[in-house]
N, CA and C atoms as an extended XYZ file, in Angstrom:
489
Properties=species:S:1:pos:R:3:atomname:S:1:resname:S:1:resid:I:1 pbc="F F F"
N       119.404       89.697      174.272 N   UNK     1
C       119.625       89.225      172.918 CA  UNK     1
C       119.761       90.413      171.981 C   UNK     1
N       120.481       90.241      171.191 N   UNK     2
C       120.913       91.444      170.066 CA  UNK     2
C       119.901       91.046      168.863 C   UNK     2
N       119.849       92.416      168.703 N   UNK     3
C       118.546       92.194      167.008 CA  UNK     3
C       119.707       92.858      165.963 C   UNK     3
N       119.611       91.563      164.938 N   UNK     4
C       120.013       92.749      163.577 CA  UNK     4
C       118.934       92.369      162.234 C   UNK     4
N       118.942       93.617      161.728 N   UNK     5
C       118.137       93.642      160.583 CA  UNK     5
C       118.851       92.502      159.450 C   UNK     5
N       118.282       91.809      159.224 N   UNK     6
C       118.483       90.625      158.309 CA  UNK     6
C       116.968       90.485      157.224 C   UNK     6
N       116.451       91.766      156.576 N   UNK     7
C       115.136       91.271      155.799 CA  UNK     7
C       115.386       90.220      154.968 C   UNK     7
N       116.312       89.662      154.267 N   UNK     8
C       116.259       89.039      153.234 CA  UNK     8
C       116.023       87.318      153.757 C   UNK     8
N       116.189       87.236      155.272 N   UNK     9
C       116.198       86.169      155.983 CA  UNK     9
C       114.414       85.854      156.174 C   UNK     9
N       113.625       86.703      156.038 N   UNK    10
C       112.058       86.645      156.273 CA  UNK    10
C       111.711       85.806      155.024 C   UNK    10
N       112.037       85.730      153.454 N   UNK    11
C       111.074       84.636      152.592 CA  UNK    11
C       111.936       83.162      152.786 C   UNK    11
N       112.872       83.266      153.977 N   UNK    12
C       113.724       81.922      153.903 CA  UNK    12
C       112.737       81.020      155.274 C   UNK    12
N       112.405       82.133      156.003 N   UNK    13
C       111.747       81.759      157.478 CA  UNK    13
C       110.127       81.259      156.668 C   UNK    13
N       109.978       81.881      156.109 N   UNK    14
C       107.842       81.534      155.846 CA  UNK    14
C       108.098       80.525      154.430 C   UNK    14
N       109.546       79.980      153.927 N   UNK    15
C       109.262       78.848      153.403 CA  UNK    15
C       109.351       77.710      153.929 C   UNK    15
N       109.859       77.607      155.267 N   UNK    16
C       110.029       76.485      155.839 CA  UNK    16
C       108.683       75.875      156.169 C   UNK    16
N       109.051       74.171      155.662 N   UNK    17
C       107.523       73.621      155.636 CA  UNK    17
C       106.813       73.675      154.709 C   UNK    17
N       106.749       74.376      153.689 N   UNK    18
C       105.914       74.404      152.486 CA  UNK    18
C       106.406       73.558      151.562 C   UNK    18
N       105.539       72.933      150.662 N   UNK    19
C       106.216       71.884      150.024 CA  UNK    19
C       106.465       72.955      148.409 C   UNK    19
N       107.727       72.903      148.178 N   UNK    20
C       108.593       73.210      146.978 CA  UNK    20
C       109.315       72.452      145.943 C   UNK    20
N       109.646       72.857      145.393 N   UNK    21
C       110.125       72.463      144.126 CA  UNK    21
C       111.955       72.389      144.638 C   UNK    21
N       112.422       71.521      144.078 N   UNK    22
C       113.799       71.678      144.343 CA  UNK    22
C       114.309       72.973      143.813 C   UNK    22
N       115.138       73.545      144.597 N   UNK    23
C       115.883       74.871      144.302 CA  UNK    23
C       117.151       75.031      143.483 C   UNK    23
N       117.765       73.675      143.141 N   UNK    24
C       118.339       73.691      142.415 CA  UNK    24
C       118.022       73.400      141.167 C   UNK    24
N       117.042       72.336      141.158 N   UNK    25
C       116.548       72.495      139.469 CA  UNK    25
C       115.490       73.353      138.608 C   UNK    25
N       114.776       74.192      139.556 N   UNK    26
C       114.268       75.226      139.105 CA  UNK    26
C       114.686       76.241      138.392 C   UNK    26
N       116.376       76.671      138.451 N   UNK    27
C       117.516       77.381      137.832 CA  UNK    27
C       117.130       77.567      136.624 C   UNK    27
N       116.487       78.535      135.945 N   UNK    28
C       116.492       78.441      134.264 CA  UNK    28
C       117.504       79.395      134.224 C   UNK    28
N       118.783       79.336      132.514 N   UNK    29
C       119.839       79.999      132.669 CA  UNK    29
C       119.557       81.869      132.616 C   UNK    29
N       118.239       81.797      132.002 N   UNK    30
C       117.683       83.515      131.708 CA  UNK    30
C       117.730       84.495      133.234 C   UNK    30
N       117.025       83.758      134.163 N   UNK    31
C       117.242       84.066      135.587 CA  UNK    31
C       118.739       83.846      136.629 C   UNK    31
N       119.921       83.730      135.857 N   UNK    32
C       121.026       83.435      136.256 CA  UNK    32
C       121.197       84.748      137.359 C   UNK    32
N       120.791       86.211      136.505 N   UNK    33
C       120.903       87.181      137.501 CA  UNK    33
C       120.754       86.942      139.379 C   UNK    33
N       119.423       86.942      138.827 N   UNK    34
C       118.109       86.707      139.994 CA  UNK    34
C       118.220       85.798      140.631 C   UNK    34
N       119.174       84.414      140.678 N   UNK    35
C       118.719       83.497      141.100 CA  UNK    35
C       120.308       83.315      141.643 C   UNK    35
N       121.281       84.384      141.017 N   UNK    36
C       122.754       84.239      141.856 CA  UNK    36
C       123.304       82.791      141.520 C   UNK    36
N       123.099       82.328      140.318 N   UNK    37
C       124.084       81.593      139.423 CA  UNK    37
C       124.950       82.327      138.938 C   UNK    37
N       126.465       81.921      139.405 N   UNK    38
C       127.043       83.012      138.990 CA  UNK    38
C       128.179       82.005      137.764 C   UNK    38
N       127.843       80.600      137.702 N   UNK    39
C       128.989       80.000      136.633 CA  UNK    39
C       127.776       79.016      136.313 C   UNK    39
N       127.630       78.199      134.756 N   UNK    40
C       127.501       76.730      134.342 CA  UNK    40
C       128.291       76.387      133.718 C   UNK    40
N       128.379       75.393      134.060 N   UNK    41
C       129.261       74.611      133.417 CA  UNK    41
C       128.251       73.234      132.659 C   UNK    41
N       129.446       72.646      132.225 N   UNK    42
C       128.469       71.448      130.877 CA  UNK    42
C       127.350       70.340      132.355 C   UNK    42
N       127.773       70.247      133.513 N   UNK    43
C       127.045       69.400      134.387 CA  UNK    43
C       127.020       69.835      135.411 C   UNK    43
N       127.645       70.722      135.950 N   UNK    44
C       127.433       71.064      137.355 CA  UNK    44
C       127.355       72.794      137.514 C   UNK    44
N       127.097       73.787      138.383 N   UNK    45
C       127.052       75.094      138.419 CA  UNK    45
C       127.455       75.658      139.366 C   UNK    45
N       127.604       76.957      139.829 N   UNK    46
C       128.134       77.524      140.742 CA  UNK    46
C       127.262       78.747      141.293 C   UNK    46
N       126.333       78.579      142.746 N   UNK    47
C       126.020       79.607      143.109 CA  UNK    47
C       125.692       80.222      143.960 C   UNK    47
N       125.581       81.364      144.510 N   UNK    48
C       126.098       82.082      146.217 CA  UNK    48
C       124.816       81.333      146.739 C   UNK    48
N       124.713       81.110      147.796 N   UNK    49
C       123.767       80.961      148.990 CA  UNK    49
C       123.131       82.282      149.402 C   UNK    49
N       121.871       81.966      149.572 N   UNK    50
C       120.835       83.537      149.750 CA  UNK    50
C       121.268       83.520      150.868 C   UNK    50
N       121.466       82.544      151.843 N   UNK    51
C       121.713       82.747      153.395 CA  UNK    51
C       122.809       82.334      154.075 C   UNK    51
N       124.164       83.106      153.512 N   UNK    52
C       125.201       82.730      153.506 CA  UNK    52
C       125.899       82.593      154.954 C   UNK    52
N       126.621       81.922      155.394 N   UNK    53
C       127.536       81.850      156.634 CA  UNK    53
C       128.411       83.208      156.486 C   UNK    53
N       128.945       83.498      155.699 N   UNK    54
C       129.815       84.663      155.235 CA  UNK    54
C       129.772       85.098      154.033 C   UNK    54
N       130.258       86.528      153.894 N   UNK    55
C       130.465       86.902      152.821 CA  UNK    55
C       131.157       85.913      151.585 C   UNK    55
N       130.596       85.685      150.579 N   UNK    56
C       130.816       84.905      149.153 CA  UNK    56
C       130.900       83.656      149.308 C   UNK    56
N       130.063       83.367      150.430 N   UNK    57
C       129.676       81.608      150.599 CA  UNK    57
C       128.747       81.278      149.112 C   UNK    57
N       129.671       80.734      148.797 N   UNK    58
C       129.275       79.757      147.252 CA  UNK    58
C       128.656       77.816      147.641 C   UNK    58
N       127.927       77.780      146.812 N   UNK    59
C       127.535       76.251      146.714 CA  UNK    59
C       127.907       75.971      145.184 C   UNK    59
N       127.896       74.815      144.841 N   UNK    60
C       128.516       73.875      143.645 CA  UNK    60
C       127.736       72.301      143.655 C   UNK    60
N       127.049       72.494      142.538 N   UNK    61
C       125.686       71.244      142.788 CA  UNK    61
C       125.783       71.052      141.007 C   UNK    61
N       125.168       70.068      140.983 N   UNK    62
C       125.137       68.831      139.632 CA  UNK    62
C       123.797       69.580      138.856 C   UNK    62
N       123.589       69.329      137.840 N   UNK    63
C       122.212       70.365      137.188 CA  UNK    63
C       121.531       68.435      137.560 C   UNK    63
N       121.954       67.530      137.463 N   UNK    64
C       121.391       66.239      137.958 CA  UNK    64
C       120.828       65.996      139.276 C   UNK    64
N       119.417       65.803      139.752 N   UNK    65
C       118.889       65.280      141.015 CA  UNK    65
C       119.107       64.133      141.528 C   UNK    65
N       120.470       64.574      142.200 N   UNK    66
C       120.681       63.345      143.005 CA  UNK    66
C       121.067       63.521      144.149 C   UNK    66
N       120.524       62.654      145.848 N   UNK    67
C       120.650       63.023      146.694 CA  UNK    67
C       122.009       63.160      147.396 C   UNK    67
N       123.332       62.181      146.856 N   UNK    68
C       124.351       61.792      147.213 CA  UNK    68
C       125.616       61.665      146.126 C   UNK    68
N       127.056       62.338      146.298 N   UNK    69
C       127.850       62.095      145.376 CA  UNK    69
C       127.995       61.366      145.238 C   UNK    69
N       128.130       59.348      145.473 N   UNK    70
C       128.076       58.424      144.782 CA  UNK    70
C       126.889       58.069      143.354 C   UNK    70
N       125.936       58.735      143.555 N   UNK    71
C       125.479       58.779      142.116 CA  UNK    71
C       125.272       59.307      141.278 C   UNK    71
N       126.953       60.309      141.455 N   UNK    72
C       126.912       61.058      140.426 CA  UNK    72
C       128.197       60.484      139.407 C   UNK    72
N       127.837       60.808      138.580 N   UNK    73
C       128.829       59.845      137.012 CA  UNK    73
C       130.356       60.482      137.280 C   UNK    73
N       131.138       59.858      136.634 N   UNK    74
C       132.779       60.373      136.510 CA  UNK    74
C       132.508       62.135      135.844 C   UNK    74
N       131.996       62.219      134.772 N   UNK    75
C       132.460       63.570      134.527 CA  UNK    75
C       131.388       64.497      135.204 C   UNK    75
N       130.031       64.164      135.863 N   UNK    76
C       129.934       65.305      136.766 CA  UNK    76
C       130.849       64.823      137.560 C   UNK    76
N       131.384       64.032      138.616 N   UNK    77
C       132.236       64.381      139.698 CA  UNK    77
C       133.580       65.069      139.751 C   UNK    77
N       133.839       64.936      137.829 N   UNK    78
C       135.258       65.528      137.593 CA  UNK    78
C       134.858       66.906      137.672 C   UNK    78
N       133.341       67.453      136.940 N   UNK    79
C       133.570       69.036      136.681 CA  UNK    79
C       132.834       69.465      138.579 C   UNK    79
N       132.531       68.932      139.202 N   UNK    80
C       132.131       69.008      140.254 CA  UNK    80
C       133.315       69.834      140.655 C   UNK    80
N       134.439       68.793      141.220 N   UNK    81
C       135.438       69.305      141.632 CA  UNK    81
C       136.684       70.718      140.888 C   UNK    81
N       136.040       70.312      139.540 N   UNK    82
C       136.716       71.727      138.460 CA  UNK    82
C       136.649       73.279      139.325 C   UNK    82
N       134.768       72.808      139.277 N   UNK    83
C       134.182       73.987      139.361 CA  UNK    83
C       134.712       74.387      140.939 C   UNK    83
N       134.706       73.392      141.734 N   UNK    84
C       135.091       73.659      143.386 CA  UNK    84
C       136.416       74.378      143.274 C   UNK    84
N       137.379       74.177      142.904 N   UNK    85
C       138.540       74.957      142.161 CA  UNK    85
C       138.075       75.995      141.954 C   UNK    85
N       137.644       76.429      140.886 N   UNK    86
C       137.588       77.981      139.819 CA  UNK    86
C       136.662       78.568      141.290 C   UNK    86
N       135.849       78.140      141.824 N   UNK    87
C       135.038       78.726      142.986 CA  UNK    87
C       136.229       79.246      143.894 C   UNK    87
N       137.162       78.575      144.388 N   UNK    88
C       138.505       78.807      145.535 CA  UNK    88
C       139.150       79.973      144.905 C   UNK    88
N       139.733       79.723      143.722 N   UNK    89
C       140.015       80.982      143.039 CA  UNK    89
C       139.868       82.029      143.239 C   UNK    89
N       138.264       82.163      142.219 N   UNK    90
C       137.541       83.600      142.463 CA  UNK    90
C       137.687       83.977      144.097 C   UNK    90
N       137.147       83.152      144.718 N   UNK    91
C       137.144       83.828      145.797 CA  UNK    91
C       138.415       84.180      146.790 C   UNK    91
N       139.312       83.602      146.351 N   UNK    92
C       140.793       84.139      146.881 CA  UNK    92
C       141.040       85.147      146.067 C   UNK    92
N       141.126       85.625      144.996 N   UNK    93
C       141.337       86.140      144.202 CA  UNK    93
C       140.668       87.897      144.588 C   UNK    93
N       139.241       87.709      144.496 N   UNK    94
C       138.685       88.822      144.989 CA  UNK    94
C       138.153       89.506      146.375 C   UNK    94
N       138.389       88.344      147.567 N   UNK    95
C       138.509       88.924      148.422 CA  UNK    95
C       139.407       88.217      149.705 C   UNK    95
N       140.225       87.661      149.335 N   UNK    96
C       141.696       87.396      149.923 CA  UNK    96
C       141.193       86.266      151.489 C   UNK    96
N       140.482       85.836      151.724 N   UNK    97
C       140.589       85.008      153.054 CA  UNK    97
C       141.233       84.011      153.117 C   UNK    97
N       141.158       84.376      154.731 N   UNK    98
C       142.072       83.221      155.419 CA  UNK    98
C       142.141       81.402      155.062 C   UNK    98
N       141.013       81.483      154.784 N   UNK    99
C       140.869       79.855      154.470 CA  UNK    99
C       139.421       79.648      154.121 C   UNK    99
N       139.388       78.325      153.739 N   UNK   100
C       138.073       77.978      153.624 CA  UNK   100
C       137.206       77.139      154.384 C   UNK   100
N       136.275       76.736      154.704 N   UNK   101
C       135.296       75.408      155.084 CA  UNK   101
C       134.795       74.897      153.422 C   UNK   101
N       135.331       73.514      153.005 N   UNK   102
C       134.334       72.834      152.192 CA  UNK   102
C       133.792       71.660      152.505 C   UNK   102
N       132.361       71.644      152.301 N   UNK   103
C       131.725       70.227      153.056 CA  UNK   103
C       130.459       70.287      152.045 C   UNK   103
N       130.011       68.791      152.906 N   UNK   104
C       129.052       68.346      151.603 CA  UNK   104
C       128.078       68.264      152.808 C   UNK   104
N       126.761       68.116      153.025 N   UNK   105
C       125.730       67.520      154.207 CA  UNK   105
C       125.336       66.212      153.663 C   UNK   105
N       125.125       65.016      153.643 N   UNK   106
C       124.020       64.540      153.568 CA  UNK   106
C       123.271       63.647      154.375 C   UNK   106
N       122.153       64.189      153.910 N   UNK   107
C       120.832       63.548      154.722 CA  UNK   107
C       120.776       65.146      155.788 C   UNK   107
N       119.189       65.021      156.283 N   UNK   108
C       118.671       65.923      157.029 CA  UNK   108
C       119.751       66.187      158.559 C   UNK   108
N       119.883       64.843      159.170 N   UNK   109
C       120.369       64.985      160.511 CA  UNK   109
C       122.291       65.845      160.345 C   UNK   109
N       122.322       65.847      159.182 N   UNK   110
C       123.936       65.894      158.931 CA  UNK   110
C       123.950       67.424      158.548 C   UNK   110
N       122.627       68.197      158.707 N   UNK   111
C       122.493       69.732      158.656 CA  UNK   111
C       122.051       69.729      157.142 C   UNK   111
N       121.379       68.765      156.023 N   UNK   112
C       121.409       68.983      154.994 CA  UNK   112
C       119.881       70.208      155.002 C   UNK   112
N       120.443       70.764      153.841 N   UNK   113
C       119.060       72.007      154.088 CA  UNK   113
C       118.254       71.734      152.743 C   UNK   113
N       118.764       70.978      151.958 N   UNK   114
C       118.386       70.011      150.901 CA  UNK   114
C       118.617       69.214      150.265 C   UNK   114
N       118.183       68.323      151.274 N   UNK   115
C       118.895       67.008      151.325 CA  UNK   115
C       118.841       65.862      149.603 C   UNK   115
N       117.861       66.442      148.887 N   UNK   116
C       117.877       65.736      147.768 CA  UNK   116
C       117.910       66.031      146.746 C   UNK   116
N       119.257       66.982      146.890 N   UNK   117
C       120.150       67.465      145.701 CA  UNK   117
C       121.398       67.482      145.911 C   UNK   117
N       122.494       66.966      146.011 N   UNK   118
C       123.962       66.715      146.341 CA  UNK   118
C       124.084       68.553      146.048 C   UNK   118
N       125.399       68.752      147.047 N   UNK   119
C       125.627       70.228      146.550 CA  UNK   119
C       126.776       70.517      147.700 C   UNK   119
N       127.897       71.180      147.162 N   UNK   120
C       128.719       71.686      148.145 CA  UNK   120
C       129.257       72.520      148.426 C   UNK   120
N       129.067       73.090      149.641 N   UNK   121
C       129.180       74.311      150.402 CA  UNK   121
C       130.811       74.779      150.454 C   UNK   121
N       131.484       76.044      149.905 N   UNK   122
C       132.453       76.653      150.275 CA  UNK   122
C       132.589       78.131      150.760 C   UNK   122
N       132.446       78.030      151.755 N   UNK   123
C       132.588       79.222      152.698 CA  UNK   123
C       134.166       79.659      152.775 C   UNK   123
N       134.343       81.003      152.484 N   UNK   124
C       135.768       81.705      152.480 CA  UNK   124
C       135.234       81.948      154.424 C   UNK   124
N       136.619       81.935      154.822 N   UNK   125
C       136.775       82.392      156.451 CA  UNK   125
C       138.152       83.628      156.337 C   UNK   125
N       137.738       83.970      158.012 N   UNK   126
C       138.635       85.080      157.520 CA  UNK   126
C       138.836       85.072      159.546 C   UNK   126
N       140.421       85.382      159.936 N   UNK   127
C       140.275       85.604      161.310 CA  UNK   127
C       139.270       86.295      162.125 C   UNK   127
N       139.494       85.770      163.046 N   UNK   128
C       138.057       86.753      163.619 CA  UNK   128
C       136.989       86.941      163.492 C   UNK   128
N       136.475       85.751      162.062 N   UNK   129
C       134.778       85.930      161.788 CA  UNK   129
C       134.026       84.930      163.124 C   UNK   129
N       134.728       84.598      163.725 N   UNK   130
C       133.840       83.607      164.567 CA  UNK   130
C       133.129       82.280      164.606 C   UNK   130
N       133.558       82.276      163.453 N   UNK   131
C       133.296       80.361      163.106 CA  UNK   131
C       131.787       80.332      162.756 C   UNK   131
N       130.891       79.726      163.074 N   UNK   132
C       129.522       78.983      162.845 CA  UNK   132
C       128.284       79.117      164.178 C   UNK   132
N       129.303       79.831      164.826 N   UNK   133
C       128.830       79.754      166.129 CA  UNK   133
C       126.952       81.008      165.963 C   UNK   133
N       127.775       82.183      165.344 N   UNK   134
C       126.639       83.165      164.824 CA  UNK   134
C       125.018       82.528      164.311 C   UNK   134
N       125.302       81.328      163.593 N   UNK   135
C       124.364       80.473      163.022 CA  UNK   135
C       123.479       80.222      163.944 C   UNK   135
N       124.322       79.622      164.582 N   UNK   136
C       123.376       78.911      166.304 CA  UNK   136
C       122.892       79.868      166.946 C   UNK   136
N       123.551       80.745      167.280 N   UNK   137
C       122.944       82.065      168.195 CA  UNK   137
C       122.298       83.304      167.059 C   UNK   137
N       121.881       83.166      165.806 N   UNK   138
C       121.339       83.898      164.738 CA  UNK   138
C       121.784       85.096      165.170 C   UNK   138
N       122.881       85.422      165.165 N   UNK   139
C       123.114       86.846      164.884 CA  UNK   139
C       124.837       86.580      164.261 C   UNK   139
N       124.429       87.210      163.067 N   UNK   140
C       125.942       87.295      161.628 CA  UNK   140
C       125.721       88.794      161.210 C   UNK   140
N       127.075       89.014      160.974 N   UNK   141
C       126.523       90.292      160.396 CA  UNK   141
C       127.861       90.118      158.786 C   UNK   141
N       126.635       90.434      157.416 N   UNK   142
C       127.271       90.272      156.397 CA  UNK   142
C       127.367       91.473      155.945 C   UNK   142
N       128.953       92.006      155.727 N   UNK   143
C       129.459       93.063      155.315 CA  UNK   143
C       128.682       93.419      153.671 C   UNK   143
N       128.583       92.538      153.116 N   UNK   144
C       127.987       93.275      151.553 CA  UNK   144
C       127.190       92.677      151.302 C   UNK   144
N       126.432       93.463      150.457 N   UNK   145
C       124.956       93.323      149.822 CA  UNK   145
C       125.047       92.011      148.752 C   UNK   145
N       124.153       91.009      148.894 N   UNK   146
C       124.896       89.904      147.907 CA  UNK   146
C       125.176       89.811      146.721 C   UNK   146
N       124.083       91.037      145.729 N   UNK   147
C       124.222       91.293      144.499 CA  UNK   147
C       125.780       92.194      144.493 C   UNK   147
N       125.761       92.708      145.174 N   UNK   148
C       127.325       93.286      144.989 CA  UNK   148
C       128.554       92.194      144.991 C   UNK   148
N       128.109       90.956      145.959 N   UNK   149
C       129.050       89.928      146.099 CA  UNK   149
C       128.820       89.087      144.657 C   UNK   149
N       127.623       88.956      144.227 N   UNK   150
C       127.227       88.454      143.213 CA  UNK   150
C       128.485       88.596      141.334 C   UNK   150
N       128.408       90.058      141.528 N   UNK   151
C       129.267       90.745      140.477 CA  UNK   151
C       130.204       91.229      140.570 C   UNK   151
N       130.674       90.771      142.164 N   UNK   152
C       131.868       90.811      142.205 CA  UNK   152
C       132.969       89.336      141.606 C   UNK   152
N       132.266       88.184      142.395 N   UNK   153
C       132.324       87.081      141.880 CA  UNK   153
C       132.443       86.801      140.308 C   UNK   153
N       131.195       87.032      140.038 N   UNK   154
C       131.145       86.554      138.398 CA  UNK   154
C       132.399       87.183      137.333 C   UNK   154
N       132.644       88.582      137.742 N   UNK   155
C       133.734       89.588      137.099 CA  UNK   155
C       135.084       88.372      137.504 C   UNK   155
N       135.028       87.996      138.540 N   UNK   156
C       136.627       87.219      139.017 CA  UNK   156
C       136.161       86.058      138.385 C   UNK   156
N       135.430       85.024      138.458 N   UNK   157
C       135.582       83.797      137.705 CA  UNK   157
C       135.771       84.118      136.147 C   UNK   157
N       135.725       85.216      135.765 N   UNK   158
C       135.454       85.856      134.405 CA  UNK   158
C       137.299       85.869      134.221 C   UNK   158
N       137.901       86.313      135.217 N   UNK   159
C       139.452       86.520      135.060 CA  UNK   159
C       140.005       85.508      135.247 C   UNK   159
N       139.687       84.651      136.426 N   UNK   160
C       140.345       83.149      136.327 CA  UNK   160
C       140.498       82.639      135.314 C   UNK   160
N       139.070       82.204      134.740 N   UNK   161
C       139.207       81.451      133.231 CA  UNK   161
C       140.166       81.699      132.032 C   UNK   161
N       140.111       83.684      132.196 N   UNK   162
C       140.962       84.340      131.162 CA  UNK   162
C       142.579       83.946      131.484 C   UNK   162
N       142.947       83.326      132.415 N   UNK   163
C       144.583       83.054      132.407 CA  UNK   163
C       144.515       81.430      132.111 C   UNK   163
């Protein structure tokens, strides 16, 4: 078995099981840095995954607690999908991949990792990253530091908007 250094993966391992606070509504906008919100919008937000599948794997979730997109109202589901847009963008924009994965989980058995907050996952792919498979066999290796992916991001949704 191959070892790679992954520290930032150790406070994700010793929270499992502890009972928490939802992670998405804990978000206050002052900690946007820190907490890798990198867009809000009037109902929904945009922000990287600490434990990303790939480089500038973004999520897109409702500032509303709800477990499933059917109960979410017309204009979060409209800026839902806005924001899923301006997310494709930036990230074509600043670092060019092949395609994307977008998916939603819900419920636990369907891989949800929190299951009772609607939220959806867009992973940029790129040839040759190897699919999902790394996940299963825990070994990924992410080319950049996420705060670097962080401001790289925010600078490009910053230019999208501007055209």
């Amino acid at each position: 078995m191959k070892v790679l250094w992954a520290p930032w993966r150790m406070s994700y391992i010793r929270s499992i099981g502890k009972v928490r606070k939802c992670i998405f509504c804990d978000l206050r906008p002052e900690d946007d840095e820190e907490n890798l919100v990198i867009y809000r919008g009037k109902h929904c937000f945009i922000i990287m995954n600490k434990y990303p599948y790939n480089t500038a794997h973004v999520m897109v979730a409702p500032y509303r607690h709800v477990p499933t997109l059917y109960m979410l109202n017309n204009d979060e589901l409209m800026e839902l999908m806005k924001l899923i847009n301006l997310a494709i963008k930036a990230i074509e924009n600043e670092y060019r991949p092949d395609g994307f994965n977008i998916g939603v989980n819900l419920g636990k058995i369907a891989g949800a990792g929190v299951e009772s907050h609607v939220h959806v996952h867009i992973v940029p792919r790129w040839v040759g990253d190897t699919n999902f498979m790394p996940v299963i066999g825990r070994i990924k290796v992410i080319p950049e530091d996420l705060r670097i992916t962080y401001k790289r991001l925010k600078n490009s949704i910053k230019k999208v908007l501007s055209k």
